[in-house]
C-alpha positions in Angstrom: -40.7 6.1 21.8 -41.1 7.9 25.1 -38.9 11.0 26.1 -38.4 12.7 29.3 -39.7 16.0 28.9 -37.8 18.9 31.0 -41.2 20.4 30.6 -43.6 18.1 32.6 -41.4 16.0 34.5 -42.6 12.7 32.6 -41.8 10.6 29.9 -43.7 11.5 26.9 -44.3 9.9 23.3 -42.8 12.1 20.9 -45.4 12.1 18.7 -45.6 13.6 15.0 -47.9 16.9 13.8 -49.9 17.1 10.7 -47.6 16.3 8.1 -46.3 13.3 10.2 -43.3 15.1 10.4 -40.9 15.4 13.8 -39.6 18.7 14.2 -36.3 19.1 15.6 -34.6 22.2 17.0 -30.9 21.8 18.6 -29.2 24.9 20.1 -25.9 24.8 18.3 -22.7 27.1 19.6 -21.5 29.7 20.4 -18.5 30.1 16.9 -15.8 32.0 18.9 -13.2 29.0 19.5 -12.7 25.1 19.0 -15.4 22.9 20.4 -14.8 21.1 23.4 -15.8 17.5 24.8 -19.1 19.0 25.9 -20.3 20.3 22.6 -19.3 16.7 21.2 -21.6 14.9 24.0 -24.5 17.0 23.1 -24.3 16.8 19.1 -23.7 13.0 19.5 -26.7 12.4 21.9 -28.5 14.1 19.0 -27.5 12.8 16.3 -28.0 9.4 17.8 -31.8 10.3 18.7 -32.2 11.9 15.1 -30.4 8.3 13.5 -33.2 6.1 15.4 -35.9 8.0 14.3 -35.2 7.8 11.1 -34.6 3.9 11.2 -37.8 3.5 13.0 -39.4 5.4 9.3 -40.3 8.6 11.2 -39.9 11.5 8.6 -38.0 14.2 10.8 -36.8 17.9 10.0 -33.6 18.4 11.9 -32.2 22.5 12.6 -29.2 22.9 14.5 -28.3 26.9 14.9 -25.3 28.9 15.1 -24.8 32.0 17.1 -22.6 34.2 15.1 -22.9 37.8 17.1 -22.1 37.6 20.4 -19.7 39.5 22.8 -17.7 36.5 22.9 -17.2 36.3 19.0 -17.0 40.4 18.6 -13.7 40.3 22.0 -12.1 37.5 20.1 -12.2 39.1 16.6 -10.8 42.7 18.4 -7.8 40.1 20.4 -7.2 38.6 17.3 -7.5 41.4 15.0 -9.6 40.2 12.5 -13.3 40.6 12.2 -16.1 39.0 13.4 -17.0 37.4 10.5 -14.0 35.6 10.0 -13.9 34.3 13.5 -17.7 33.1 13.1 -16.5 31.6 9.8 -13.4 30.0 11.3 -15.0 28.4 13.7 -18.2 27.1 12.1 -15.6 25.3 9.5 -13.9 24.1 12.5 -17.3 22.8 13.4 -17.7 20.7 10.3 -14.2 19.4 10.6 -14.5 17.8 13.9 -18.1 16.3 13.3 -17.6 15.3 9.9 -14.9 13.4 12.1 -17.0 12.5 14.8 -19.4 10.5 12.1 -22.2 12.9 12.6 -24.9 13.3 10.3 -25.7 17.5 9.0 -28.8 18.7 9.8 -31.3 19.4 7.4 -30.8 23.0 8.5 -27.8 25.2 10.0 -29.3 28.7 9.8 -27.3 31.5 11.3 -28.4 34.2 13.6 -26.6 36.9 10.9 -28.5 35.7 8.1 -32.3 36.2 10.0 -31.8 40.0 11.0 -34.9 40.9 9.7 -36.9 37.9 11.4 -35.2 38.8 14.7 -36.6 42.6 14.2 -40.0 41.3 13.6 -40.3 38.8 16.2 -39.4 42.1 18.7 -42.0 44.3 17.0 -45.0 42.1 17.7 -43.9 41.6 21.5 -43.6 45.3 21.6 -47.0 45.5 20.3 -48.5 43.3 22.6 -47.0 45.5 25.2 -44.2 42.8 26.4 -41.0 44.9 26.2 -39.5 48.7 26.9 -36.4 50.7 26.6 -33.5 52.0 27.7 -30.3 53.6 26.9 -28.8 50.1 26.3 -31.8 48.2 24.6 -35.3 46.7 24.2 -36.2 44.7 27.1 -38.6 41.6 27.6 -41.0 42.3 30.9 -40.1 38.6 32.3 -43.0 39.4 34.9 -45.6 39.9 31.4 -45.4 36.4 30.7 -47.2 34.5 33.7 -45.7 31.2 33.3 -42.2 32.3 33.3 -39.7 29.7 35.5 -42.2 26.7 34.5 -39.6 24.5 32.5 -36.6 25.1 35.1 -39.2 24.7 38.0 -38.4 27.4 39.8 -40.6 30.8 41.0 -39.2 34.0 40.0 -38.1 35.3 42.9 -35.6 32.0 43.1 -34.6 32.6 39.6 -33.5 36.3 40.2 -30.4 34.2 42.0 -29.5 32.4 38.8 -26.6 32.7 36.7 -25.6 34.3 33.3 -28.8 37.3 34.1 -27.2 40.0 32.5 -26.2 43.6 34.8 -27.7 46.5 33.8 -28.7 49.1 36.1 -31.4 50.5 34.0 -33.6 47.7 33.5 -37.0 47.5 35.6 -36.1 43.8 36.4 -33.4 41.9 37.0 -34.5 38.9 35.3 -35.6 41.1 32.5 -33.4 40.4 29.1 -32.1 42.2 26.3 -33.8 41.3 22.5 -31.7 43.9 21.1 -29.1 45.6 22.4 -27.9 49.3 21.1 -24.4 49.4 19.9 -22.5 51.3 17.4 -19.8 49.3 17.3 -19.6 46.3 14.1 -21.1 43.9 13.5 -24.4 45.9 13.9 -27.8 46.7 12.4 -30.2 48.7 11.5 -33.5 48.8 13.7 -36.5 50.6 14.2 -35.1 51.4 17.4 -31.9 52.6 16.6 -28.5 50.5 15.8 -27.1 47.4 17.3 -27.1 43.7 17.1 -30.1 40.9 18.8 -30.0 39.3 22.0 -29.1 35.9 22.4 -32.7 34.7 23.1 -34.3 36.1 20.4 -32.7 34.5 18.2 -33.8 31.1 18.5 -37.4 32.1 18.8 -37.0 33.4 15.0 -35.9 30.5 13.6 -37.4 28.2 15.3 -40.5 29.6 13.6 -39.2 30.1 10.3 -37.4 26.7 10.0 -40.2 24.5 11.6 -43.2 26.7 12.7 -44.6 28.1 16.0 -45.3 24.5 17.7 -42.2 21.5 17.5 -42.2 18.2 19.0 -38.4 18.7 20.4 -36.4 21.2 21.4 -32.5 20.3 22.9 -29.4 21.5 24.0 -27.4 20.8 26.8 -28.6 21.2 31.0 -26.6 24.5 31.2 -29.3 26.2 28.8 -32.6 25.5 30.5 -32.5 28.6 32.2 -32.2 31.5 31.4 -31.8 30.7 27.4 -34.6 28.5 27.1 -36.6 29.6 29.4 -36.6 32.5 27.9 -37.3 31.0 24.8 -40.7 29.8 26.2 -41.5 33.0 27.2 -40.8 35.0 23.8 -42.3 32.6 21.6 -45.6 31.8 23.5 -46.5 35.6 23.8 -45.7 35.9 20.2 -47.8 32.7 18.7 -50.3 32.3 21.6 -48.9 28.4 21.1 -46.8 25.5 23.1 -43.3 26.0 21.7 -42.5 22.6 22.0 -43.7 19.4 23.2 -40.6 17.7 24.5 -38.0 19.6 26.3 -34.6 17.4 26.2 -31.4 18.4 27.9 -28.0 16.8 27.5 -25.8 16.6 30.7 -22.6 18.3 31.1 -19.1 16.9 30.6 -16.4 16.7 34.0 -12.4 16.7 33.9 -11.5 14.3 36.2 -14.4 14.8 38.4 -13.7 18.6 38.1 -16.2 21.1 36.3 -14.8 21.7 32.7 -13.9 25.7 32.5 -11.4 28.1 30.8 -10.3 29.4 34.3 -9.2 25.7 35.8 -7.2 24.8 32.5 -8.4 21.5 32.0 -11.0 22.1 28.6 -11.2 19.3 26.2 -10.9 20.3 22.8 -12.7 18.3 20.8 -9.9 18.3 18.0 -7.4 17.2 20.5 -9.3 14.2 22.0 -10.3 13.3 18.4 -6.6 12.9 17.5 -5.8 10.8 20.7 -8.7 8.5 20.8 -10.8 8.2 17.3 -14.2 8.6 16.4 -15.8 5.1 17.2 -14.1 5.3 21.0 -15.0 8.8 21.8 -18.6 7.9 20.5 -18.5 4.7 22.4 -17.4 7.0 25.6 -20.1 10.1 24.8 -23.4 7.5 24.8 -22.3 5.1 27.8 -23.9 7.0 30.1 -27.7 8.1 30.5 -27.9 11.5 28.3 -29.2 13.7 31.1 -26.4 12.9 33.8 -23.1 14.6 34.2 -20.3 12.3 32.9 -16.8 12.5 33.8 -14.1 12.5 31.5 -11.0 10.6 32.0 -8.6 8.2 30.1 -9.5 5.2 32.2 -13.2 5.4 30.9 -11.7 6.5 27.8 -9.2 3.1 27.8 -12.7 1.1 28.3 -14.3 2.5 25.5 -11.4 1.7 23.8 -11.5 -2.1 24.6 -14.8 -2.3 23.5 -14.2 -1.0 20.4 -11.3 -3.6 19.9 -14.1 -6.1 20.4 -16.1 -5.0 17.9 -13.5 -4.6 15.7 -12.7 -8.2 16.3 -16.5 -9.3 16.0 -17.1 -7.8 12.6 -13.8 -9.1 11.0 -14.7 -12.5 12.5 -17.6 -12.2 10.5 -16.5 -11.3 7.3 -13.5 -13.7 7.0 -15.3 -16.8 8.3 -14.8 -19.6 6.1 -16.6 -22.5 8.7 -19.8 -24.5 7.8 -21.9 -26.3 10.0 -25.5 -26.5 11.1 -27.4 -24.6 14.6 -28.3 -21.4 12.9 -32.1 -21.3 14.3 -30.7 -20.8 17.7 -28.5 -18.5 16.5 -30.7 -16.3 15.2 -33.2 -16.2 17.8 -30.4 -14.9 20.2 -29.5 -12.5 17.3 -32.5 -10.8 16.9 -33.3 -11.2 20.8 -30.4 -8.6 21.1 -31.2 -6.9 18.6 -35.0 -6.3 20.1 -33.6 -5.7 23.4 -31.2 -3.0 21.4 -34.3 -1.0 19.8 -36.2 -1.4 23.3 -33.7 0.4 25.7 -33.2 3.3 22.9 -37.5 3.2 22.9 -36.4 4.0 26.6 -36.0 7.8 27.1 -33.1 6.8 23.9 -31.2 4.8 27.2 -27.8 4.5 24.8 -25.8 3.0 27.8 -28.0 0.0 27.9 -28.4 -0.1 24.2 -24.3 -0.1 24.2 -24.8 -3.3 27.1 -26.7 -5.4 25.0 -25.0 -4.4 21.3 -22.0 -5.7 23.3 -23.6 -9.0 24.5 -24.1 -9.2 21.0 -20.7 -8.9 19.9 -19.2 -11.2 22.9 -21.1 -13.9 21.9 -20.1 -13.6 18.2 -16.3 -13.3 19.6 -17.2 -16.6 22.2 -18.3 -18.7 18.9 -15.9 -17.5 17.1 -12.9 -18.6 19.7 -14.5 -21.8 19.9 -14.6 -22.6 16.3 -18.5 -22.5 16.2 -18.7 -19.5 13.6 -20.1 -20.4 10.5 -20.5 -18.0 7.1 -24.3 -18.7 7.5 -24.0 -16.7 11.0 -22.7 -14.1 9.2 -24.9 -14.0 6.9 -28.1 -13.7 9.7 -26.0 -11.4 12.3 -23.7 -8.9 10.1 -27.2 -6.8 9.1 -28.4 -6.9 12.8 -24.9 -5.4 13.7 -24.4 -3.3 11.1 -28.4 -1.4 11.5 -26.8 -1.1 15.7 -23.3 0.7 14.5 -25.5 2.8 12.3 -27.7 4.1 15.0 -25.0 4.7 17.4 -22.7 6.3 14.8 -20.0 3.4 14.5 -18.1 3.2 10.9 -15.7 0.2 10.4 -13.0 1.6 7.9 -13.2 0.6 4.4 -10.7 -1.2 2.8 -9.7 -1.0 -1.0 -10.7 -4.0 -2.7 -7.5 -4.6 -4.7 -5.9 -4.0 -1.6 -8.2 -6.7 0.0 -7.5 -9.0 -2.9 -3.4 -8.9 -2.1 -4.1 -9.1 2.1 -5.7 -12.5 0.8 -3.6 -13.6 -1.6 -1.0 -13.3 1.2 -2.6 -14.9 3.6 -3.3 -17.6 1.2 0.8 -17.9 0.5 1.2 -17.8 4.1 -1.1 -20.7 4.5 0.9 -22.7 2.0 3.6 -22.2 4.3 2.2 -22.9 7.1 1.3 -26.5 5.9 4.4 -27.0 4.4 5.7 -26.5 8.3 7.8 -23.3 6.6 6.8 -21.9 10.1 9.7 -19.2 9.8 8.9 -17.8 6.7 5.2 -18.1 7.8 6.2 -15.8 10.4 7.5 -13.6 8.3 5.0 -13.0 5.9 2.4 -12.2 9.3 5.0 -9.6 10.0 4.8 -8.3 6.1 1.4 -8.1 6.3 1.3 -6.2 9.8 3.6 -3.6 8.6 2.5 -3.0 5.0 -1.8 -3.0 5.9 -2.0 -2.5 9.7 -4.0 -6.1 9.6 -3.7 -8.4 12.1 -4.6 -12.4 11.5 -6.0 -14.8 13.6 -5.2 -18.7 12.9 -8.4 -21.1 13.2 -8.6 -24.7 12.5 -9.8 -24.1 9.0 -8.8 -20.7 7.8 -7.5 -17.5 8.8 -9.3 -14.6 9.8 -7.7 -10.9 9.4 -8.5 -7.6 11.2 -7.2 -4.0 10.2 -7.4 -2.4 13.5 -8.0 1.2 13.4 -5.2 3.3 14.5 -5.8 4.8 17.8 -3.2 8.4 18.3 -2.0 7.7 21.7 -1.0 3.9 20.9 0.7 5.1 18.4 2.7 7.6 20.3 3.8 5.3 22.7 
């Protein structure tokens, strides 16, 4: 499987280390509020990469941070009178919520900057050693200008990168690009330091559990496009003077999220929260929506894309049901499952791709169209199902897709009455036929579909806004 790495500008093989193990390191957020849309595309793009791995046998070791001291998280806590630590708290259960939700697998690991004080003061004490950092009234400084390859993953020379955003003002430092690993403050949360009280930088805190999670070299490191400089850059430049080594191999950056073809911001009004798009659309659409597009682009978010993602998941909705209730028997599977697992190779090759989950989603659909096609023209047999249900089924896993389970008792009775209904039906009792479809709408949510031989039946997932209108 070939990447493309921030770092070199190329598509790379990931690769494995020693114990032919992939390391994995995901910058997590920021637990002062809600997640938004944004967050969601990033964790999914993950969690998709980290599901194919794993098919393809790769043993993997996923970490995922949270940053629980920041200003952000201590202005909140003071607004809403309550203390850091519960915000941080609220929000990282409000995490688990919405991507329990979302049908995203936990990380091995979701250590929090809090709990890895100590690793954070020790990380800072062997750049000081090595003559990396200084002081002021405010803090301990990195010297950006001590690490010589500083600006080599966002491809800029220093003097460009002195116009960037999010460099943080302070009058005292000897650089402007020059940032804070710890920060004096005597205000809580803070800590105890050889240096005097306060809390870590943002930067630093990666860098220490990157190392004590996975080690000083990793095969991936990922978040989304907005942290490539000056967080991860920065990254690069604490870790390497501390170990001497390559942080990571592969550098992978998720793009960001629009609103209606405008930026996504607090100021314009217009943020997603992921909670709130959760409830209107479902988990299989908004996952359908978040990998349609190549990983690394901006996307725009709208509810006409969201309406297609919708439709597509109405077809595959549709396709598996088919599959299940098919009661047809007839010969021409060898064709059937050459196309099949054709699909199904094309599937694995576009996610091989730089993980190209928008053509991965073009052919899983093919896939499903032509299960829908045979199954319209009375062509779907139970041996079909039988040879294409586990080719589906290993695609909806990778890509995070979950048809709901139903209760079999409460299978059992949709059948039996469908089975009535039939009876009906043959009896030309074509009223009371009717009837019984609308019982069985109204009491299961399941739709049926009348075919020559039997009757098929769908429970269609409940979207929020169809049911509000």
């Amino acid at each position: 499987m070939k990447i493309f790495n921030k770092l070199s500008d190329t598509f790379e093989d990931i690769g494995t280390n020693d114990d032919n193990k992939i390391r994995m390191y995901v910058c997590g957020i920021t637990v002062y509020d809600d997640c938004h849309i944004g967050h969601a595309r990033t964790i999914v793009i993950f969690d998709v990469l980290r599901r194919y791995l794993k098919y393809k046998g790769n043993q993997l070791v996923y970490v995922q941070n949270f940053t629980d001291v920041d200003d952000k998280i201590i202005n909140r806590a003071k607004s809403d009178g309550i203390s850091a630590e519960e915000i941080s708290s609220r929000y990282i259960s409000s995490y688990f919520d919405d991507f329990s939700e979302l049908n995203v697998v936990k990380a091995d690991f979701y250590p929090k900057a809090t709990d890895h004080i100590n690793e954070i003061i020790n990380a800072i004490n062997i750049l000081k050693k090595k003559d990396h950092t200084y002081t002021t009234l405010n803090g301990v400084y990195f010297r950006v200008r001590s690490f010589p390859n500083y600006g080599k993953l966002s491809k800029k020379r220093i003097d460009e990168l002195e116009e960037g955003t999010r460099i943080e003002i302070d009058n005292l430092k000897e650089d402007p690009l020059d940032f804070a690993l710890w920060k004096f403050s005597s205000d809580v949360p803070n800590w105890d330091s050889p240096w005097g009280k306060g809390r870590p930088g943002w930067h630093i805190e990666c860098s220490a559990m990157v190392s004590k999670f996975l080690g000083d070299e990793i095969e991936i490191h990922g978040g989304g496009t907005d942290l490539v400089f000056p967080h991860h850059e920065n990254e690069i430049a604490q870790s390497e003077t501390i170990t001497g080594k390559k942080l990571a191999k592969i550098w992978m950056h998720v793009g960001m999220i629009t609103i209606n073809s405008e930026k996504m911001s607090k100021s314009l009004r217009n943020m997603v929260i992921l909670k709130t798009a959760l409830k209107k659309w479902g988990s299989n659409v908004l996952r359908l929506y978040l990998i349609s597009s190549q990983y690394s682009k901006p996307m725009d978010y709208n509810d006409d894309i969201l309406q297609e993602s919708m439709q597509k998941w109405r077809q595959i909705e549709h396709c598996i049901y088919e599959l299940i209730t098919t009661k047809n028997s007839a010969e021409g599977l060898h064709e059937f499952e050459d196309q099949c697992k054709t699909f199904q190779s094309e599937f694995l090759t576009a996610l091989d791709s730089n993980l190209n989950t928008s053509l991965a989603l073009t052919t899983f659909m093919k896939l499903v169209s032509y299960v829908n096609n045979l199954s319209s023209s009375e062509k779907l047999t139970v041996s079909m199902a039988d040879k294409a249900l586990p080719i589906l089924y290993i695609m909806m896993d990778i890509i995070g897709l979950k048809i709901m389970v139903i209760d079999k008792d409460v299978k059992l009775q949709i059948e039996q009455m469908i089975e009535k209904r039939n009876i009906l039906r043959s009896q030309k009792k074509f009223q009371e036929a009717d009837l019984l479809r609308k019982t069985i709408l109204e009491q299961f949510d399941v739709e049926l579909t009348d075919h020559n031989n039997y009757t098929s039946w769908k429970k269609k997932e409940v979207i929020g806004f169809e049911s509000a209108i």
